[in-house]
N, C-alpha and C positions, 0 to 999 in steps of 0.2 A: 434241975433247972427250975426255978422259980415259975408257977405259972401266970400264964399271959405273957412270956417272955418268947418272941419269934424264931423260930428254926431257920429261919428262910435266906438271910445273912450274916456275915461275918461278925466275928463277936465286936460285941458295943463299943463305941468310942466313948472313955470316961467323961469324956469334956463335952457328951451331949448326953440329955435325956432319951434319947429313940433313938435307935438303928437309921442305916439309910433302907431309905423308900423307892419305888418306882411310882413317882407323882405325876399325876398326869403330863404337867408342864414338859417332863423329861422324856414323855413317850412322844411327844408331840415333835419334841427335839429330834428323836432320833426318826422319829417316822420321813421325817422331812426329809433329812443327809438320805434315810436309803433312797429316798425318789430323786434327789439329786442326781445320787452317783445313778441309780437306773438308767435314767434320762441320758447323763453323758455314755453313757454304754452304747443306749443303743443310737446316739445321735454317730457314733463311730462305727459302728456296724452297720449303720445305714449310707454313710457315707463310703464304708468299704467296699457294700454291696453294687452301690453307682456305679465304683471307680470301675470295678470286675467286671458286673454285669452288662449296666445300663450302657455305660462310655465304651465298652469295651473296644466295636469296630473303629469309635471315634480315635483312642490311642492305637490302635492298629497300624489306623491310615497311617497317623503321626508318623509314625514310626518305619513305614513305609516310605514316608518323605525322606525319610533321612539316606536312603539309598535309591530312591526313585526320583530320576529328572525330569521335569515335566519342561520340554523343548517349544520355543516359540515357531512356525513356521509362516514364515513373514507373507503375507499378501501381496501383490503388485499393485500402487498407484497406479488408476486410470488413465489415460493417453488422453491429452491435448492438442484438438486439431483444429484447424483456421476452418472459416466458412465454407471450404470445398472438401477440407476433408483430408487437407495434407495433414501431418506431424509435425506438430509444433512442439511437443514434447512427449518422448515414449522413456523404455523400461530395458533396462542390460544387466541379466545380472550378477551377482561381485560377492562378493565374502566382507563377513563381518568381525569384529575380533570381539568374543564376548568375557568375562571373567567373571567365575562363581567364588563369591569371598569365602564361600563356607569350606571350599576346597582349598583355599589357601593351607601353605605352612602355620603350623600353631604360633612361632619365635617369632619377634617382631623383626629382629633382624634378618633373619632368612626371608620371611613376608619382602621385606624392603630392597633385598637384591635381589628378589626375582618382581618387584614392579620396577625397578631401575630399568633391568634389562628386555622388560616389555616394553618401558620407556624407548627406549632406543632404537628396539627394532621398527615399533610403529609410532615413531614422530610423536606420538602424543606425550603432553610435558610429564611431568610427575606428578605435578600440582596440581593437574587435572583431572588424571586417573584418582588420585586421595580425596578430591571434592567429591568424585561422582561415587567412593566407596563412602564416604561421612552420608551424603545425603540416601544415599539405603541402604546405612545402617540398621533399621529396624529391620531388615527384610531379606537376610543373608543368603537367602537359599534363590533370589531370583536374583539374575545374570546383569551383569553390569555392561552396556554396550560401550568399550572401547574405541572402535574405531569404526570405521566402514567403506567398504570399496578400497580393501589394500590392494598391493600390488603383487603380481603374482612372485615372486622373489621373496616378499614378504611373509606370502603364503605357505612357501616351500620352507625357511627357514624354521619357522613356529612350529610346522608339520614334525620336521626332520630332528627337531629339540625337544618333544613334547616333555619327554621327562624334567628337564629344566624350567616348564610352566606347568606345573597343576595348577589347578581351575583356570585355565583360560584354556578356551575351547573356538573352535572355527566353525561358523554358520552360513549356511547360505544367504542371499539377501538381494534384491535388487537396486537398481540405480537408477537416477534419472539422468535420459540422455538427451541432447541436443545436439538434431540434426542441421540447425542453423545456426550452432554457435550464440554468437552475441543478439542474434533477431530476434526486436520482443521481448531483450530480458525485461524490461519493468511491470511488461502488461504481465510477462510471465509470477514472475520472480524464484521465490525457491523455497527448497524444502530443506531441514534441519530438525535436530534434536528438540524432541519436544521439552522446555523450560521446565523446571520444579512449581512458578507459578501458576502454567498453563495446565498445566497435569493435574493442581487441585481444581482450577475453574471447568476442568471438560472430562474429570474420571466419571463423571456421571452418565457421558455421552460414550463409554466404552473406550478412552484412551490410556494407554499403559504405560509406565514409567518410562522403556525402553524405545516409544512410537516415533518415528521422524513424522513430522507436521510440517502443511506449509507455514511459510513463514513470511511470505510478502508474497504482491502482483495477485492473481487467480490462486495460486498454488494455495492460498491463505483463505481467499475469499472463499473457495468451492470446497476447501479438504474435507466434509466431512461426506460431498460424492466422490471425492478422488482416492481418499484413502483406502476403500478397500476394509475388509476383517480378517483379519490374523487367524490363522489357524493353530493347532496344536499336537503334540505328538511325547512319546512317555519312553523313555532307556531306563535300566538299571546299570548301578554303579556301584565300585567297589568302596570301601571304608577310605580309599585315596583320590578320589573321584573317578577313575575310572572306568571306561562302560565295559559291560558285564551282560551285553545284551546289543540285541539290533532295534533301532530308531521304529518306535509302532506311533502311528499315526492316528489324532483320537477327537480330532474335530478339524475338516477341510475346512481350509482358506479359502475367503471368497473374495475375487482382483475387487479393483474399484472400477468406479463408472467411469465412459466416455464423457471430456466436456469439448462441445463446441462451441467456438468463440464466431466472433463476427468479421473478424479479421478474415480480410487475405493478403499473403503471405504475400504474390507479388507487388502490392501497395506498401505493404510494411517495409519491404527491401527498398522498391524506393524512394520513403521514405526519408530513409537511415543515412541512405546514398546522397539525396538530397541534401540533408545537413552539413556532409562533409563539401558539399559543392557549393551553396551557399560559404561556408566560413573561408574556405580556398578563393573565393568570387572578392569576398571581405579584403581578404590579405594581400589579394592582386590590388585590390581599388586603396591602398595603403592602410586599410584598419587591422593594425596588427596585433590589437589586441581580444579581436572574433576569435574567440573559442568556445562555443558550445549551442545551444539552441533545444528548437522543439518543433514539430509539426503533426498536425491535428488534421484527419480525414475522417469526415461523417457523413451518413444519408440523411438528409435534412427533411427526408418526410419521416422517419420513423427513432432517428437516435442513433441508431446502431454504429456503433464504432471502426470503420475500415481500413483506419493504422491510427497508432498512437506510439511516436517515436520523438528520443529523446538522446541528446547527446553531449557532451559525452556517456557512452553506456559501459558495460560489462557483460561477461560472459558468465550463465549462470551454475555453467559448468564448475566454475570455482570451489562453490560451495558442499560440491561432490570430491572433490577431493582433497578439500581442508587444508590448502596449501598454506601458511601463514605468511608468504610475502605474497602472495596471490591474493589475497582477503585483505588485506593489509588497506588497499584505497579504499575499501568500503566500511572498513572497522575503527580504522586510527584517525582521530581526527587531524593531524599533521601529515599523514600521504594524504590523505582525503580532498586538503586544499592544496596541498601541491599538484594532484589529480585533477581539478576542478570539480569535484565532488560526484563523481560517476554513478554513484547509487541516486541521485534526485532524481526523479521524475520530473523535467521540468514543463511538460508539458502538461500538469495537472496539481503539482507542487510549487510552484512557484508562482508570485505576483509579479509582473512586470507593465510601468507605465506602455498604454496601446496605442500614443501619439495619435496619428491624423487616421488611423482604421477605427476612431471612436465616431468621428466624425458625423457617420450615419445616426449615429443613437442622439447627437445634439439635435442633426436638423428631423427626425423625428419628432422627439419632444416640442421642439421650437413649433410645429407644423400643428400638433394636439396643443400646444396653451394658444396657438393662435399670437403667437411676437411674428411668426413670418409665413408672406404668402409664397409659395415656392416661384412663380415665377415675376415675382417682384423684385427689384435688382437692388444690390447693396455695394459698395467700394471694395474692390479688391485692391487694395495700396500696399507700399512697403511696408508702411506704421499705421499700428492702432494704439492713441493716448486714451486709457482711461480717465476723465476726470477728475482732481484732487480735490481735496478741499482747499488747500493753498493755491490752487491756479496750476498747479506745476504737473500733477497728474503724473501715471506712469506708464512709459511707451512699449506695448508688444511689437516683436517685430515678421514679418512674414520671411517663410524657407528663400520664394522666391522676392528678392530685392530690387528686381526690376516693372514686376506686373505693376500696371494703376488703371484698372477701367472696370466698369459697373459690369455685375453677373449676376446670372440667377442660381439658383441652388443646385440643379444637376451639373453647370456650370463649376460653380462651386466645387462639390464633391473629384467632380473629372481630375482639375489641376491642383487640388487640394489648397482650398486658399484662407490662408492662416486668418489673415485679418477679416475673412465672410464671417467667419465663424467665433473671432473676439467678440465683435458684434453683436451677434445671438448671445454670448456666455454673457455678455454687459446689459443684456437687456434680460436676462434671467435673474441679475441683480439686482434691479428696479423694478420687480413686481413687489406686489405689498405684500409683507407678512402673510396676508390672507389665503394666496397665494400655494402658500407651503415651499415645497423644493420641487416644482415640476421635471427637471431634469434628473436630479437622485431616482424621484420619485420613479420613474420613466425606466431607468438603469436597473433599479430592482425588479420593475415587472418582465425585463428583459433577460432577469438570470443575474446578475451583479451583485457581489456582496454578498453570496451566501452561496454555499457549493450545488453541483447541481443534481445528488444522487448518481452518481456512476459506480457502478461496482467492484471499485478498485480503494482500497484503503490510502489516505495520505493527500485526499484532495483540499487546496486551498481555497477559503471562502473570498479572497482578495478584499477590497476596501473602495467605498465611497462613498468619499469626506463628503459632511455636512455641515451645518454650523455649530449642532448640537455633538455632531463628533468631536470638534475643533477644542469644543469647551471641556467636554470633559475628557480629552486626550492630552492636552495641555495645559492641565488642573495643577497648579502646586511648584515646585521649584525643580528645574531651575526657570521655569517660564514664569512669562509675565501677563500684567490683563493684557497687554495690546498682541499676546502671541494668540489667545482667544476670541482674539474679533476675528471674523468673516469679512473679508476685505473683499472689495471688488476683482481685484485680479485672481483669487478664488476662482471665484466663479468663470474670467476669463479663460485661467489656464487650463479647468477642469472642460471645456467648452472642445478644446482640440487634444483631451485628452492627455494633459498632464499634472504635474501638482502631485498632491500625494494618493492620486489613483492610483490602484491597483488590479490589475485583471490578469488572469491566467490563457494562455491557449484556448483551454476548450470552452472556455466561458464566454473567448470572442470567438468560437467556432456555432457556438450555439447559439450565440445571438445572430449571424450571415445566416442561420440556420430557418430564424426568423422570417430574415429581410427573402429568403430564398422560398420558403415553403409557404410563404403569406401571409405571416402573423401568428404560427404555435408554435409555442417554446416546447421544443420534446427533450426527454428526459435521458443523456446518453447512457448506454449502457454495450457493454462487449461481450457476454455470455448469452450465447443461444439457445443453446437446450443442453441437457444431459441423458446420454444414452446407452442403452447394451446391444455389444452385438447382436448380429443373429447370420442366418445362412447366406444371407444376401448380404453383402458389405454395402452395396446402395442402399439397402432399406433398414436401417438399424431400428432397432425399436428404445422410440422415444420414451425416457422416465419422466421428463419434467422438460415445460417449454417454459424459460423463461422471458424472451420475445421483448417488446416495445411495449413501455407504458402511455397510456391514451395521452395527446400532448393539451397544452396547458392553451388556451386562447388569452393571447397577450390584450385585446381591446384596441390593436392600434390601429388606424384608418386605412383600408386600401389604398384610397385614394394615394394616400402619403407614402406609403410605400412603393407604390410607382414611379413615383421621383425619384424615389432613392434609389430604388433597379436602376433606372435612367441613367442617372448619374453615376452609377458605379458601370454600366454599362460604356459608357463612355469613358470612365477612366482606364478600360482595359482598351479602347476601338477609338476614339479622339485623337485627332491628332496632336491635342492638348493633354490628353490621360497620361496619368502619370506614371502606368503600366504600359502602354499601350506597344510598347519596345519591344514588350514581351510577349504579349498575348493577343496581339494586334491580327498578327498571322497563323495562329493556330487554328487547325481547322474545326474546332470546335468550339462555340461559343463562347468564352466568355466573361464573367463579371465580375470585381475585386476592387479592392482599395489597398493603394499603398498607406506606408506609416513609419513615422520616423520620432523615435521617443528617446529624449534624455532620460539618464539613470545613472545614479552616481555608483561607482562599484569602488570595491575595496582591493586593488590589485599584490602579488605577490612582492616584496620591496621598495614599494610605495606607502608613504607614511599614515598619508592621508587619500581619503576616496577619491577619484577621476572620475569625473561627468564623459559619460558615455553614450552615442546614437545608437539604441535599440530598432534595428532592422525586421520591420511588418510587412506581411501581406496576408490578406485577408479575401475570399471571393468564392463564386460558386460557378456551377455548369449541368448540362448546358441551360444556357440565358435563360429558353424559355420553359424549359421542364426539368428543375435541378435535379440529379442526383447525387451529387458527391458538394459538401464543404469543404474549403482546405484552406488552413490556416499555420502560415512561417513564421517565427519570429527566430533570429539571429542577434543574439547578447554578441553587443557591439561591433555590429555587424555595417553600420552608416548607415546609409537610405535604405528606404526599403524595396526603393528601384533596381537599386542595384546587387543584394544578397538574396533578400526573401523571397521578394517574385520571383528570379527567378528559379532558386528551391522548390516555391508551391508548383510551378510549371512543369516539371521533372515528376510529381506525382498525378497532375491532370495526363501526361505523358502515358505514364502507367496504366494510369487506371481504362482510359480510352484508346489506350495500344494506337497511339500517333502520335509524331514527332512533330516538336513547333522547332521555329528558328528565330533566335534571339538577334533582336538590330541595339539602334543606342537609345539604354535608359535612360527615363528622362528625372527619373531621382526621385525627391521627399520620404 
């Protein structure tokens, strides 16, 4: 070998002068790939070591899941009772039908005839059972609730077939019951499957896929003291779901709290009773198209609610057992108005023109701008012409077509006299811009036009037109400028309470609330406290009072309010009062205003709306130290001589456990 010639590799390539080399560049190369592959070595040995080690117990549990059930065991909602402490709503309890999709059959088609025939047994559609498997789909291992409160038939069937349903399984569960039927459903309302929406806005607050929630009345308002905490409880089960074990029990359920409300129950009943006596009252006096109403009972020193009844109702029972022609008037909007819509609250939902029981809130007003001295006398005539510009002006005309002679304002108020009170609306229209809207103005601080904080979902703000409302309610097409002027008869009709006012029940409950308690608007409200037993059922112990909010000082004058006592005093005890048929001779004092208001309704095969008499009565008692408001209104009911008085009458009856005797009304 030639010296200087390398041992160290393979023999020379002719096509180069020198051998190959280990050059730095190449060690660099190779140093690199070992620490590469090093690295991925031990990034997998590390990550083996986790999966074994570290996660170990963590895939254990897993895997424990897969044959271990972890069982819901339901809590019982709270018990709803009236101010003395009956049961207005309690707890029975019932079987639930639940379905575990991981236990289903593997085959879609085997899956699909045994949801058919769970279809079948328990009413629920198919469509519905496949919704409620889609929306927890991510989550197969937790039970899908089917049904609830089947029937015991139903029970025995599923029992007696189990092999023909894997994963569905039977749970216990409770119910809510109703020892009074239909009494109260609105204040009440009712409890249902908690929504996929509501479930993301309140998983925060511990509610679970499977929870029933309220869902309207109290049950909605109070659920998160009513519902109670779920407990829980752990089986094992076979690879077919199967249990393979006895039910161990792994965190106690804790019931929900007592709510009391402000109600009592015998006011509520009659109430309810009332309604139907009033619309019967209607269809005797030939208004045969009185079907439904409301009546409003408040303590007008504090708020507090002491029925709130509304008619037509429902039973909230329904909803307990998911009947679909049963549910049907309160779901479908064509039973709904064949129904006349029995899920409305209408003594908190609805606007309706308050005709001549507005009456006191004009000559209020009128008495604070200083247009009228109360015992200064004005025309009571058939006709009031407002002034035209052409000469020709436009004629209101009064209920009664015979009066013509000068009164003063409790006067006034007693025989309710339409054209006193044109007069004040017409001289409301002739103050100057500067002015403002002393009657509006007067109507808001009374409660008007905006709800009044009651603890019930679904209250209506009602409406009182202005001129700035006019304009921009009647902005654009198909109206015109002249649909935007503020025209004097505005102000006339809004003056006795009609036009496109709007007021609710308890909005004119709160305002007699006013005229009764001396000038502070209180804020109504129907929950009392909430409470847990204890050894003494008289003395539960209180969790929460939530009691009367402090009332509002309206600003209005004493003085002025005297008159209008007076005057409504009179209209229940005059021989000219427009009640006085009614309330003349009861032995208890007292004070109200009838009202009689056009409303055009939309009837069942009729093309176009019928202008209809909305049946008021408005008043308090007794005279001189009110306790109780109470406010009727009868949809198309006539006068409100003749329906609503005497409705509210049957709950003064109630409430003061004495019987009046009705002679002849004298109407408006």
């Amino acid at each position: 070998m030639p010296e200087g010639r390398s041992r160290r590799f393979l023999p020379g390539d002719p096509r180069v002068e020198e051998p190959y080399r280990l050059t730095p560049q190449l060690a660099l190369r190779v140093g690199i790939l070992g620490a590469v592959a090093l690295a991925i070595f031990a990034v997998l040995f590390l990550r083996l070591w986790a999966l074994q080690v570290l996660s170990a117990n963590k895939y254990r549990a897993e895997a424990n899941n897969n044959r271990v059930r972890t069982l819901l065991i339901e809590a019982p909602r709270g018990p709803i009772l009236d101010r003395y402490g009956r049961v207005l709503v309690g707890n029975v309890p019932g079987t639930r039908v639940e379905l575990w999709p991981a236990d289903l059959p593997k085959s879609w088609p085997a899956q699909r005839a045994e949801l058919r025939q769970l279809s079948t047994v328990t009413g629920v559609a198919l469509s519905d059972i496949l919704k409620k498997m889609r929306d927890a789909a991510g989550d197969p291992l937790t039970p899908i609730v089917v049904q609830y409160g089947i029937h015991p038939d139903q029970i025995d069937y599923i029992a007696e077939h189990q092999t023909q349903f894997p994963g569905v399984q039977l749970a216990e569960s409770y119910l809510r019951t109703y020892p009074n039927q239909a009494l109260a459903a609105h204040i009440l309302g009712y409890v249902g499957p908690i929504t996929e929406q509501e479930y993301e806005a309140d998983r925060k607050l511990g509610y679970q896929p499977t929870d029933n929630i309220g869902q309207a009345g109290v049950e909605s308002e109070y659920d998160q003291y009513l519902r109670g905490r779920d407990g829980s409880a752990q089986m094992t089960v076979d690879a077919r779901g199967r249990p393979t074990s006895s039910i161990v029990p792994t965190t106690l359920q804790r019931p929900g709290n007592t709510l009391r409300l402000t109600i009592d129950i015998d006011v509520q009943r009659a109430a309810e009773k009332a309604l139907k006596y009033g619309i019967s009252l209607a269809h005797q006096n030939g208004e045969w198209a009185a079907d439904g109403g409301a009546i409003v009972a408040m303590d007008p020193r504090d708020g507090s609610i002491i029925a709130l009844a509304s008619n037509p109702t429902y039973k909230p029972s329904v909803y307990v057992s998911r009947d679909p022609k049963k549910l049907a008037p309160l779901q479908e909007a064509a039973v709904a108005a064949k129904d006349n819509y029995p899920a409305i609250d209408r003594a908190i939902s609805v606007g309706y023109p308050p005709g001549s029981t507005w009456k006191p809130v004009t000559a209020l007003a009128a008495m604070e701008t200083r247009i009228l001295q109360p015992y200064s006398t004005l025309l009571c005539s058939p006709t009031f012409t407002v002034p035209g510009q052409t000469g020709k002006g436009e004629t209101f005309t009064n209920w009664d077509p015979y009066v013509n002679q000068w009164i003063d304002l409790p006067t006034a108020l007693a025989e309710s006299c339409d054209t006193y009170f044109y007069q004040l609306g017409y001289k409301f229209y002739l103050l100057p811009p500067s002015e403002g809207h002393p009657l509006q103005n007067w109507a808001s601080r009374f409660g008007f036009g905006a709800t009044s904080g009651l603890d019930l979902q679904g209250e209506y703000g009602g409406l009182v037109p202005t001129p700035e409302w006019r304009r921009t309610h009647f902005a654009g097409k198909p109206y015109t400028a002249i649909d935007r002027v503020w025209k004097p008869g505005y102000s006339v009709q809004l003056a006795i309470g009609q036009g496109d006012l709007l007021v609710t029940p308890l909005q004119m409950a709160r305002f007699y609330s006013v005229i009764a308690n001396g000038g502070q608007l209180v804020t109504p409200h129907i929950a009392e406290d909430v409470e847990q037993p204890t050894g003494d059922p008289s003395a539960p112990r209180i969790l929460e009072r939530f009691g009367a909010q402090p009332p509002t000082p309206t600003g209005v004058d004493p003085s002025a309010l005297k008159i209008v006592q007076q005057g409504l005093f009179e209209g229940t005890h005059s021989s000219i009062g427009t009640s006085s048929g009614v309330f003349g001779s009861f032995p208890v004092a007292i004070a109200g205003k009838t009202g009689t208001a056009q409303k055009l309704f939309k009837l069942p095969g009729y093309p176009n709306a019928v202008e209809f008499n909305q049946s008021w009565w408005c008043g308090y008692g007794p005279f001189d130290k009110p306790t109780i408001v109470v406010c009727a209104v009868i949809e198309n009911g006539g006068h409100g001589g003749v329906a609503a008085a005497p409705a509210a009458l049957k709950v003064f009856e109630a409430y003061f456990h004495k019987k009046g005797i009705l002679s002849t009304h004298i109407s408006d």
